[in-house]
Backbone bond lengths (Angstrom), bond angles and torsions (degrees), N, CA, C in turn:
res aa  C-N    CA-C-N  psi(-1)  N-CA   C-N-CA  omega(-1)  CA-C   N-CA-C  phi
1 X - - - 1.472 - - 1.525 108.87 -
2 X 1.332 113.27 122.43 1.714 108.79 179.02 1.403 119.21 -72.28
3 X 1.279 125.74 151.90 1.180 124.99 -177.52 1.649 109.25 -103.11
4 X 1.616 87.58 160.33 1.604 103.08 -164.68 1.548 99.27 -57.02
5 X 1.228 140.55 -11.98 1.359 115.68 177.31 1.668 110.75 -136.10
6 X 1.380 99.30 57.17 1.666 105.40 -179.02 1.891 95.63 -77.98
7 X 1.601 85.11 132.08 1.457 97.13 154.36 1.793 119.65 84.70
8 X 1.787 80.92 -4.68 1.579 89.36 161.23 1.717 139.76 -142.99
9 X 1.150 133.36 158.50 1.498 140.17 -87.24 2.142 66.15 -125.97
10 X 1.614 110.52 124.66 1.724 107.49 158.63 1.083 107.36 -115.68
11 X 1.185 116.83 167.64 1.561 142.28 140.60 1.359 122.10 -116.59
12 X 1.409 115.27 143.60 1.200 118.12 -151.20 2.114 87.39 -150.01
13 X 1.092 121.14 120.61 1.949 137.03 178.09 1.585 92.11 -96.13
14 X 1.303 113.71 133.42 1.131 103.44 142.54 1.656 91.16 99.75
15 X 0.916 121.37 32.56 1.564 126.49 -153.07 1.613 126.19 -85.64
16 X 1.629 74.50 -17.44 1.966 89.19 -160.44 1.776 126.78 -91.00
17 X 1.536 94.28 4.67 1.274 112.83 141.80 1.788 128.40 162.28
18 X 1.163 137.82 -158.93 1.326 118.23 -165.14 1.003 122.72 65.35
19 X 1.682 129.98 -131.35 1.271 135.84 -170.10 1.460 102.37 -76.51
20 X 1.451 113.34 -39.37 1.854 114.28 -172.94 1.864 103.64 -60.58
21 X 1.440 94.12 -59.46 1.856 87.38 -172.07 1.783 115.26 -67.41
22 X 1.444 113.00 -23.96 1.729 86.44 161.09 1.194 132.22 -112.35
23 X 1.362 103.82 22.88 1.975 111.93 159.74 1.917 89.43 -86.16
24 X 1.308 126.53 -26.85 1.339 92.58 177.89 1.099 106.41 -80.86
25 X 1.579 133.42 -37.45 1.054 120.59 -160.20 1.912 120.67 -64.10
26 X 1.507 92.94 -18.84 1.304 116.58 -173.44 1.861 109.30 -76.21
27 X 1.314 109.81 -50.15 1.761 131.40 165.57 1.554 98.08 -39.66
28 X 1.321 114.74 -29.95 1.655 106.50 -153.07 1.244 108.75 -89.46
29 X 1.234 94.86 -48.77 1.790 115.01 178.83 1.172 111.10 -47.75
30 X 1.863 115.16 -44.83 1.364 112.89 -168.55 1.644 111.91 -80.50
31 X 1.267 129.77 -7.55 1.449 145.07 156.86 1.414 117.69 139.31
32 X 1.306 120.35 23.99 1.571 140.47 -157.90 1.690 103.05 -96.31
33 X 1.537 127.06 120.25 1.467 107.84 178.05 1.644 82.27 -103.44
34 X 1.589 97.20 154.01 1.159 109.43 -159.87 1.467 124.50 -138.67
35 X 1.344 100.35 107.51 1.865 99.54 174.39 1.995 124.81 -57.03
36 X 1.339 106.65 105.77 1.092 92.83 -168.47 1.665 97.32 -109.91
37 X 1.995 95.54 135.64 1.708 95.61 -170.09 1.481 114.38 -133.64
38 X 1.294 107.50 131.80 1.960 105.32 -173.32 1.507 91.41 -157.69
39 X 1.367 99.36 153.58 1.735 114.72 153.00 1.052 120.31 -62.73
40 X 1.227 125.47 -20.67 1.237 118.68 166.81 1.480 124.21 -78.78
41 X 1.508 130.87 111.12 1.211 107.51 178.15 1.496 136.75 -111.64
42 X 1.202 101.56 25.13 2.116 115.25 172.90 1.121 78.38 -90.96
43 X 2.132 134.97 -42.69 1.421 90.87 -160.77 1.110 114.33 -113.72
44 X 1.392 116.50 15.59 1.646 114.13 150.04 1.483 131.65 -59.29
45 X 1.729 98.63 -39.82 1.136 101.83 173.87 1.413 118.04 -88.56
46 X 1.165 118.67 2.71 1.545 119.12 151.27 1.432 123.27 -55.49
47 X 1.813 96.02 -64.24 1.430 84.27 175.04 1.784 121.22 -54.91
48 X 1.211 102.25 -28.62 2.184 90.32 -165.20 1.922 83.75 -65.61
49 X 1.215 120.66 -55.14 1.569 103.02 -177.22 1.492 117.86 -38.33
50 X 1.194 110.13 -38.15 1.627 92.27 -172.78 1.760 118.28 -88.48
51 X 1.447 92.89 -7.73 1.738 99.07 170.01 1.225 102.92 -63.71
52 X 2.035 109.60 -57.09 1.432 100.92 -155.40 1.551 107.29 -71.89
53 X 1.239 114.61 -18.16 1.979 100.56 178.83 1.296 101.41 -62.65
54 X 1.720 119.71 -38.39 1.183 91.31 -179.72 1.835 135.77 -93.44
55 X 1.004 92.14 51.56 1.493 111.84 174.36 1.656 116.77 95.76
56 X 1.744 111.65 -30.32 1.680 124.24 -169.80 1.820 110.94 -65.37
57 X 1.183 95.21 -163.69 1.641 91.79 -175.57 1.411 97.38 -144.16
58 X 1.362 127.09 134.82 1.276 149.02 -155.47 1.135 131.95 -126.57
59 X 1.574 148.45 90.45 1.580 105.74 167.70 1.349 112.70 -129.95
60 X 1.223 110.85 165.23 1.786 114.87 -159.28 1.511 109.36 -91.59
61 X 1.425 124.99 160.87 1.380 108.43 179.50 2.038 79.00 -155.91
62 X 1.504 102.75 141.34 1.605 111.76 -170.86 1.734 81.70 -90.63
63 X 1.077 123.05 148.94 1.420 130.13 -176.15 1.750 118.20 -162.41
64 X 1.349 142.89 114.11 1.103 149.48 -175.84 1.924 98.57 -115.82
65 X 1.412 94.48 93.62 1.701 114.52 -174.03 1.407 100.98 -62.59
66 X 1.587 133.30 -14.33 1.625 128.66 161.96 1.042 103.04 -68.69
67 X 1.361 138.44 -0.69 1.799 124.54 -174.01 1.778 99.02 -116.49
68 X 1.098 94.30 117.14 1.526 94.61 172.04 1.652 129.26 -50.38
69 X 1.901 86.91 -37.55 1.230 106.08 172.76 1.304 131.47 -54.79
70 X 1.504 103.19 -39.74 1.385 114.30 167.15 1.131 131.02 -62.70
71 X 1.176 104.10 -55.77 1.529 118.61 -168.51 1.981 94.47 -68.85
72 X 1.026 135.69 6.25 1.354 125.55 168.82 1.893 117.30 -102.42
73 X 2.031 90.09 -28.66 1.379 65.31 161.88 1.363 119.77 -97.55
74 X 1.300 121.16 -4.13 1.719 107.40 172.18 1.560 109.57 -60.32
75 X 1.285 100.01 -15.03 1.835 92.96 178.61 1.412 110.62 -89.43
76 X 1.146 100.37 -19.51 1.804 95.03 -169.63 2.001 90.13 -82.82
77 X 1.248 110.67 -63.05 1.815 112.32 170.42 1.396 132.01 -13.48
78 X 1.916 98.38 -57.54 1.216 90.19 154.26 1.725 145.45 -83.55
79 X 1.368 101.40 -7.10 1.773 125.10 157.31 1.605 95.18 -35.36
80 X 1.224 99.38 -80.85 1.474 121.31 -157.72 1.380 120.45 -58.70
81 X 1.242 115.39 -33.75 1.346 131.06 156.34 1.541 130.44 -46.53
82 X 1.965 98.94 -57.09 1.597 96.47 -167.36 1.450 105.06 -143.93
83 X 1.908 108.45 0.40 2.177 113.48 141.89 1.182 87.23 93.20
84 X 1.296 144.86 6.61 1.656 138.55 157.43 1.512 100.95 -162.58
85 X 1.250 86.90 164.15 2.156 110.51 155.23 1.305 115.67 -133.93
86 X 1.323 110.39 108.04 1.931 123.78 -174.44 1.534 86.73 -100.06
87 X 1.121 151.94 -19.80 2.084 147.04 -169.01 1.087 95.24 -138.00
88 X 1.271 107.93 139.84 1.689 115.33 152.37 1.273 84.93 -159.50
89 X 1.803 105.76 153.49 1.341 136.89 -173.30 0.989 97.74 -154.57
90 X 1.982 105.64 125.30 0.993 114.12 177.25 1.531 120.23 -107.02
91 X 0.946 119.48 92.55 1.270 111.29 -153.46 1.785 126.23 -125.02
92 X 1.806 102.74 16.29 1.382 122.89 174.88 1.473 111.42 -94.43
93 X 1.372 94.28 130.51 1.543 120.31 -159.55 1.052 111.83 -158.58
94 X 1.867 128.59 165.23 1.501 147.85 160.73 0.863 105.22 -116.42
95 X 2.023 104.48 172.86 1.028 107.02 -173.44 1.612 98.00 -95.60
96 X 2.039 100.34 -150.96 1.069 105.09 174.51 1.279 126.51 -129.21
97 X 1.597 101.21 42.24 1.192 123.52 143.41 1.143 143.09 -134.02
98 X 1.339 126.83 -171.72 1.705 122.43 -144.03 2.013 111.57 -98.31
99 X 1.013 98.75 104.71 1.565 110.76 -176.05 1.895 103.74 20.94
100 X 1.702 111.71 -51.54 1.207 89.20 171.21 1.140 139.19 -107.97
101 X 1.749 113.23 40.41 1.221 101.12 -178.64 1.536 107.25 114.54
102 X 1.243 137.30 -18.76 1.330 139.35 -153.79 1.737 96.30 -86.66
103 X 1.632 105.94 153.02 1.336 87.37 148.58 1.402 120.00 -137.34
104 X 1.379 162.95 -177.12 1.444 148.10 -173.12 1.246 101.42 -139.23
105 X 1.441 101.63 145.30 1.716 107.54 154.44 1.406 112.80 -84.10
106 X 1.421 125.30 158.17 1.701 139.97 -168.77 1.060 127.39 -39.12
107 X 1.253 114.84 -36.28 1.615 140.63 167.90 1.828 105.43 -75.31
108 X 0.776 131.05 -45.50 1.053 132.72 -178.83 1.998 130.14 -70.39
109 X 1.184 108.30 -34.37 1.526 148.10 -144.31 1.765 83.02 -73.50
110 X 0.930 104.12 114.37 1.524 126.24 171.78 1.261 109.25 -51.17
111 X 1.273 133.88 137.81 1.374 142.34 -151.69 1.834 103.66 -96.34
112 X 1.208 110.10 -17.41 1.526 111.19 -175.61 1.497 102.60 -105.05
113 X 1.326 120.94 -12.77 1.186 121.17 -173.13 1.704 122.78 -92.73
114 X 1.984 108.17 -19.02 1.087 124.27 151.41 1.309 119.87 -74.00
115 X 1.396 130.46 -24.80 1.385 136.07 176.17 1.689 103.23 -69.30
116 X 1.434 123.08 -62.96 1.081 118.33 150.37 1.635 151.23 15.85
117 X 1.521 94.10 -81.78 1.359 141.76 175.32 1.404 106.78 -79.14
118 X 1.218 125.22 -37.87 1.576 117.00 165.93 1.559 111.47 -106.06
119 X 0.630 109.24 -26.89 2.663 100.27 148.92 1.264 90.93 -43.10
120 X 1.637 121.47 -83.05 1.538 85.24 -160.99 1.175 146.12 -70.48
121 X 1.494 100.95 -46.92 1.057 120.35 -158.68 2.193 119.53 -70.64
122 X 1.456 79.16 -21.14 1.728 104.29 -173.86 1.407 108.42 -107.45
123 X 1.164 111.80 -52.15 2.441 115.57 -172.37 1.771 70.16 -56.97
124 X 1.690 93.63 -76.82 1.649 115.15 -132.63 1.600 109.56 -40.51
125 X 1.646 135.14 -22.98 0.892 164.21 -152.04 1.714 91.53 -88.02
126 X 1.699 102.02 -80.26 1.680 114.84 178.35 1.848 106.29 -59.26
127 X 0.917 123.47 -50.69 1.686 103.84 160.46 1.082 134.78 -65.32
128 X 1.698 134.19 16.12 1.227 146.85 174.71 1.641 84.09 -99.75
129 X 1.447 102.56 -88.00 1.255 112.11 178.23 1.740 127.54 -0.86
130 X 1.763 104.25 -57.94 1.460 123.17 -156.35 1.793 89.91 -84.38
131 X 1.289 118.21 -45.23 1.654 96.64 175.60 1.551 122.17 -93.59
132 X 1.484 107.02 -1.26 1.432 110.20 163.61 1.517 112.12 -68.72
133 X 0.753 121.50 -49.78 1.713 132.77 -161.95 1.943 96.55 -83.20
134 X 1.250 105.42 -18.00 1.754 104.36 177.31 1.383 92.42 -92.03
135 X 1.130 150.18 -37.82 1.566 129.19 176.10 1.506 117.78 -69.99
136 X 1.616 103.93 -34.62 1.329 108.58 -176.17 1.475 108.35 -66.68
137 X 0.994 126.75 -32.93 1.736 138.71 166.74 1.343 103.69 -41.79
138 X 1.371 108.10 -59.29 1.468 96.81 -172.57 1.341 136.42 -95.90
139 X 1.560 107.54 13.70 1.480 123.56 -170.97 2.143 86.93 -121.94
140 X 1.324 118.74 -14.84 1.343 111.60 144.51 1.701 94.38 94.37
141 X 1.419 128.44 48.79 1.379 144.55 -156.90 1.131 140.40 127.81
142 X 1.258 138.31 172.81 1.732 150.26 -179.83 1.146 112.08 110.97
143 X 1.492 103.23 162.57 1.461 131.55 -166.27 1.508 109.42 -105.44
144 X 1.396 121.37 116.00 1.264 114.19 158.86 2.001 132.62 -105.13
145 X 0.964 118.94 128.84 0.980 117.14 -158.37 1.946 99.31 -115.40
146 X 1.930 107.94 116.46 2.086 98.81 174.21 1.182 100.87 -93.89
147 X 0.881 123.71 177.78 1.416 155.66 -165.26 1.848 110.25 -120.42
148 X 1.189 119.28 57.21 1.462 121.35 176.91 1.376 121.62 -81.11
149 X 1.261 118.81 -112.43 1.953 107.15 -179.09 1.468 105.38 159.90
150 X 1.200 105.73 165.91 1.862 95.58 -161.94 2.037 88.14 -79.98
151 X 1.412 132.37 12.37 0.783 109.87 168.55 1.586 114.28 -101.96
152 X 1.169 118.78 32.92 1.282 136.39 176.46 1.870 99.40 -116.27
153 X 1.163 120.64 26.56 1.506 105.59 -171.22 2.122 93.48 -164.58
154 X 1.346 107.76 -10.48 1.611 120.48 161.66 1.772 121.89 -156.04
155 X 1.113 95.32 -161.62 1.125 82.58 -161.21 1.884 102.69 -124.53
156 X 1.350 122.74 172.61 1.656 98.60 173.57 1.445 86.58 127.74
157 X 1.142 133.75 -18.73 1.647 137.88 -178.29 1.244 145.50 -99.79
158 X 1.536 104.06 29.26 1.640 127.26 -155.31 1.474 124.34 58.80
159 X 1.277 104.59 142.70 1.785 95.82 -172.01 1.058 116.51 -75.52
160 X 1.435 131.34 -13.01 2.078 121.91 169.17 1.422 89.63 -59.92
161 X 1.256 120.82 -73.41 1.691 114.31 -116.10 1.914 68.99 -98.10
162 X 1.106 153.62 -60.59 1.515 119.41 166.48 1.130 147.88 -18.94
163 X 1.007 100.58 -41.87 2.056 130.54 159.93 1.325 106.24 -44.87
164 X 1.741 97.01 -66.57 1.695 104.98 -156.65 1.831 100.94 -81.48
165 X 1.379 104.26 -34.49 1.945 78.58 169.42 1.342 124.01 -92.68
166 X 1.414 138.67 -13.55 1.664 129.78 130.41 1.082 114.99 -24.62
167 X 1.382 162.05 -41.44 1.592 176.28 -48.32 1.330 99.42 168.18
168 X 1.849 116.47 -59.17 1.292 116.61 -175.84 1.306 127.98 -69.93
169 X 1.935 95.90 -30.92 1.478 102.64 170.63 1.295 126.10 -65.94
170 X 1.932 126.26 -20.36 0.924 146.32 -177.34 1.362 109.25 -81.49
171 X 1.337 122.99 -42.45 1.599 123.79 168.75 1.700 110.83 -67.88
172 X 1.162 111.64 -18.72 1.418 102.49 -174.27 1.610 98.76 -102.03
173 X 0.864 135.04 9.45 1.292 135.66 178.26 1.830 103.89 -107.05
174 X 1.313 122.60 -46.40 1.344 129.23 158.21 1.302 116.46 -50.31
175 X 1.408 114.14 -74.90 1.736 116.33 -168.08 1.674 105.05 -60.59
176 X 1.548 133.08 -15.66 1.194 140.94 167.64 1.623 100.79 -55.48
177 X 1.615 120.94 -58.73 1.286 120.23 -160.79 1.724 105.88 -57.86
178 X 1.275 92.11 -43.35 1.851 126.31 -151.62 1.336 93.23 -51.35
179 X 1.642 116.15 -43.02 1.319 123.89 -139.28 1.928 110.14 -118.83
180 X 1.576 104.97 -12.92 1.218 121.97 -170.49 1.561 112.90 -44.65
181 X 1.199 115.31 -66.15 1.330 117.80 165.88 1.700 137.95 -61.24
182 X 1.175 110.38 14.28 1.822 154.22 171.79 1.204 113.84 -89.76
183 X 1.496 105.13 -37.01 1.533 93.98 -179.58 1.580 113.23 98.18
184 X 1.146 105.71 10.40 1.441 123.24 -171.33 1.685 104.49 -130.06
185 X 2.086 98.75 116.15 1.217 93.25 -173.87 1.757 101.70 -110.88
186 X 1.295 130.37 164.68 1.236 122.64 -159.91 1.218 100.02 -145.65
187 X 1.449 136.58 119.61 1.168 144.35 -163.48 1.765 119.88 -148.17
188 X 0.980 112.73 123.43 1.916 117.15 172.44 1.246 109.69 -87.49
189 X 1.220 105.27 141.80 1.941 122.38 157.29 1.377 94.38 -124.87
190 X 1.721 97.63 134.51 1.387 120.64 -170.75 1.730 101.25 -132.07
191 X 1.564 94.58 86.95 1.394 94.03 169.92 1.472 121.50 -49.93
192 X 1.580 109.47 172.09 1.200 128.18 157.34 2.304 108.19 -105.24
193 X 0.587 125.85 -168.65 1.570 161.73 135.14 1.470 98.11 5.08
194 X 1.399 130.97 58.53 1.485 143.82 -175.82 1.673 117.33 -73.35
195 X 1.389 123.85 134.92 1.361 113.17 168.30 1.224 111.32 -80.29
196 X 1.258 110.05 89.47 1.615 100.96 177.67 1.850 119.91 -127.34
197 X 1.490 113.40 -173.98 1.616 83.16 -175.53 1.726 105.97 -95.61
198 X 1.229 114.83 -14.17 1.743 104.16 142.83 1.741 161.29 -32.24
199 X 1.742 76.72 -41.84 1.417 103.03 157.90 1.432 130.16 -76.76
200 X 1.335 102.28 -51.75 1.701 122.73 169.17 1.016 110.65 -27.07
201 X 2.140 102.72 -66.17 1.478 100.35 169.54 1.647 148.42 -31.85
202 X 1.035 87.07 -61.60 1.766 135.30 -173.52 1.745 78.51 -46.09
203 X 1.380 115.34 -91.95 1.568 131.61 162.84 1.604 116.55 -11.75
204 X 1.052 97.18 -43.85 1.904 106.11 -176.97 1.650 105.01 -74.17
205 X 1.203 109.21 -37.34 1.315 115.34 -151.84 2.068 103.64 -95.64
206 X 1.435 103.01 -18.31 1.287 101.26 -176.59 1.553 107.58 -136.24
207 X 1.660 112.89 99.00 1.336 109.05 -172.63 1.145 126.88 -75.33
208 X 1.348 99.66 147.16 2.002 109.63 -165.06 1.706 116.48 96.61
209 X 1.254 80.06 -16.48 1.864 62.96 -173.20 1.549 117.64 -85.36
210 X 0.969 125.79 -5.75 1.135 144.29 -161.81 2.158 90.04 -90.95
211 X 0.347 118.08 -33.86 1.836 136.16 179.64 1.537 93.65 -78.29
212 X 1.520 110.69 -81.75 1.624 110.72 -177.47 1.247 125.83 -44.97
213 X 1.133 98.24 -36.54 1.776 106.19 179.83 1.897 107.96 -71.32
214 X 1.197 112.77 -31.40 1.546 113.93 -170.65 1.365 102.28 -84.59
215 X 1.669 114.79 -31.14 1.376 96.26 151.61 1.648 167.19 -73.65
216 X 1.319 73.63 13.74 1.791 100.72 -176.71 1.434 93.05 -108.11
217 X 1.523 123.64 -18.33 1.874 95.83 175.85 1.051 117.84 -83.25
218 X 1.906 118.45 137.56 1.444 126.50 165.55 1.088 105.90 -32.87
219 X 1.540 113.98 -74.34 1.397 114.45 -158.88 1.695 131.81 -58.12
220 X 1.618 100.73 -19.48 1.254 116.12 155.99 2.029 101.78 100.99
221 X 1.299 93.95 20.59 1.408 103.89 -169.05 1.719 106.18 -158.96
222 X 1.170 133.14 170.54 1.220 151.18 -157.49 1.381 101.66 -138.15
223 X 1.648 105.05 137.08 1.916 105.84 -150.62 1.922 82.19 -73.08
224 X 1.795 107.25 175.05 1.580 120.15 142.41 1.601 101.15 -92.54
225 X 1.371 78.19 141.25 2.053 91.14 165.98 1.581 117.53 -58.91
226 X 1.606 126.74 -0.40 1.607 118.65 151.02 1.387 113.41 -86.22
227 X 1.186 135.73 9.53 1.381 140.14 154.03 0.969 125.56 -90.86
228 X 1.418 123.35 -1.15 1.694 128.93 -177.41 1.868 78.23 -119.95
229 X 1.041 144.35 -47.43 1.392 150.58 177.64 1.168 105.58 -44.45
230 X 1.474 133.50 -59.83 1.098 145.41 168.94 1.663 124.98 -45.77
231 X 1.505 111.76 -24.56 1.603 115.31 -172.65 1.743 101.65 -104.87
232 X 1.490 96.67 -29.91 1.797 110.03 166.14 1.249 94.52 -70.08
233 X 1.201 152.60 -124.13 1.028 135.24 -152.36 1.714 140.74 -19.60
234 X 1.299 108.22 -39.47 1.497 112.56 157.60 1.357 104.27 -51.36
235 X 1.306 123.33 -84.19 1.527 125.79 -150.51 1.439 108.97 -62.03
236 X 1.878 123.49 10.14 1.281 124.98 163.35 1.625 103.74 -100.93
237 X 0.904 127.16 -1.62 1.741 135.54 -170.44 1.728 100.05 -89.00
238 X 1.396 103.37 163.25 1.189 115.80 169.07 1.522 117.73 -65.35
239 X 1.388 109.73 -39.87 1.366 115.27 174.64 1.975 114.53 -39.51
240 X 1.151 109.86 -36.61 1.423 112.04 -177.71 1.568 114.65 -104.71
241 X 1.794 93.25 37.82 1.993 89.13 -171.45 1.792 104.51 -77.25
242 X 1.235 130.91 26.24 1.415 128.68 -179.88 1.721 95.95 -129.09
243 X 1.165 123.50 27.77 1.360 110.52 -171.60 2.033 102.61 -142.35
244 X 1.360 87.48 99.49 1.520 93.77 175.77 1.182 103.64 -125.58
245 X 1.407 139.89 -177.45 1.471 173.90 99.98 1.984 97.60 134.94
246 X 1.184 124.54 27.49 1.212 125.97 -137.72 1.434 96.94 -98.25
247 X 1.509 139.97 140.84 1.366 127.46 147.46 1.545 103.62 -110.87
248 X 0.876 99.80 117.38 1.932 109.63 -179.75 1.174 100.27 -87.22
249 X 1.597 117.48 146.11 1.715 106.51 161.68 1.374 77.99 -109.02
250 X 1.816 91.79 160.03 1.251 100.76 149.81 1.496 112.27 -153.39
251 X 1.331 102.97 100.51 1.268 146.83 -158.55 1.285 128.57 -107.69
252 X 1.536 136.08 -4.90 0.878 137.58 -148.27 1.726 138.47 42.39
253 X 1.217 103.67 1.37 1.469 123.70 158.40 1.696 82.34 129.74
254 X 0.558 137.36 11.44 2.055 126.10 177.97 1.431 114.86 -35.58
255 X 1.347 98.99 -58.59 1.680 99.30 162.76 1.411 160.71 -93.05
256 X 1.997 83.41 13.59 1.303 102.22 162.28 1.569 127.64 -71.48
257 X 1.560 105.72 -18.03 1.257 120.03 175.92 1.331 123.94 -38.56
């Protein structure tokens, strides 16, 4: 049975684990060779190891999406590598709290730590975007898919990193219009409540919440990052070629509430 993305070329930010390493791992399976890119690089190159055992084709690129600089040559790298980009997911990000764990109310919120929090999650996003959508121009198509969060769609989630993924949902709803007739479709997934090792943290560092928070999910559980992998990958497939400007949650109903 072919998979939803035989025969074409991803990118994947943010790669080196969580939501980034199993949307690639997920891209791969479905027939996608795949640029996988993070600052991190044991676990970038983790993930391309676990593509290539499992049969896909991989290659890593070290990338800091606040540098313009960077983020152009991971685009040109993967050019050169595999001669287009039909996917990219942007999906490298922080949280919204403070290296250890802290978290602040608005008034309080450390002035380097909102600067921070909007480098990545907000520039690094619009400089993916600005040379993704310039190759896709000239290769005449592709799908881009951000990486936002149900705190891009309410509110309750500190004002940086609320700010900065509201922002993403707003750029992906614009550069969708901008670009519609390009051939370029542009779409958000806005998790809910991820097992990831971000979260863990986050969880480790502030007791109880990890309880409170599971009690607000419908489903009575907290997604895996191949279930947010799984809806990223569709909405980069042909199957979803009528579906642009979109921020999906997928949340387990959180914000149906």
């Amino acid at each position: 049975m072919p998979g939803l993305l035989d025969g074409k070329i991803a990118l994947v930010t943010g790669a080196g684990s969580g939501i980034g390493r199993a949307t690639s791992l997920e891209m791969a399976r479905n027939g996608a060779r795949v640029t996988v890119a993070d600052v991190n690089e044991e676990g970038g190159r983790e993930t391309v190891d676990a593509i290539e055992k499992a049969g896909g084709e991989a290659i890593f690129v070290r990338a800091d999406v606040t540098s313009g600089a960077d983020v152009q040559a991971m685009i040109r790298t993967a050019i050169e590598s595999f001669g287009r980009l039909d996917c990219a997911v942007n999906n490298a990000g922080v949280g919204g709290t403070s290296r250890d764990g802290r978290r602040f109310a608005t008034h309080e919120y450390p002035e380097e730590l909102w600067t921070r929090i909007i480098a990545v999650n907000l520039t690094g996003v619009f400089l993916c975007l600005q040379h993704e959508i310039g190759q896709m121009l000239a290769q005449g198509g592709g799908a881009i898919v951000n990486i936002a969060s149900i705190a891009g769609l309410v509110g309750g989630f500190g004002t940086p990193y609320g700010a900065s993924k509201h922002a993403v949902v707003g750029m992906t709803r614009n550069t969708a219009l901008e670009y519609a007739r390009s051939g370029i479709r542009v779409n958000a997934v806005c998790p809910g409540v991820v097992e990831t090792p971000m979260v863990a943290a986050v969880f480790g560092a502030v007791p109880g919440l990890e309880e409170r928070w599971r009690e607000t999910e419908p489903i009575g559980r907290f997604s895996a990052p191949s279930e947010i992998a799984a809806a990223v990958t569709w909405l980069c497939s042909d199957a979803a070629s009528f579906v642009t400007g979109v921020a999906l949650p997928v949340d387990g109903g959180w914000t149906a509430q």
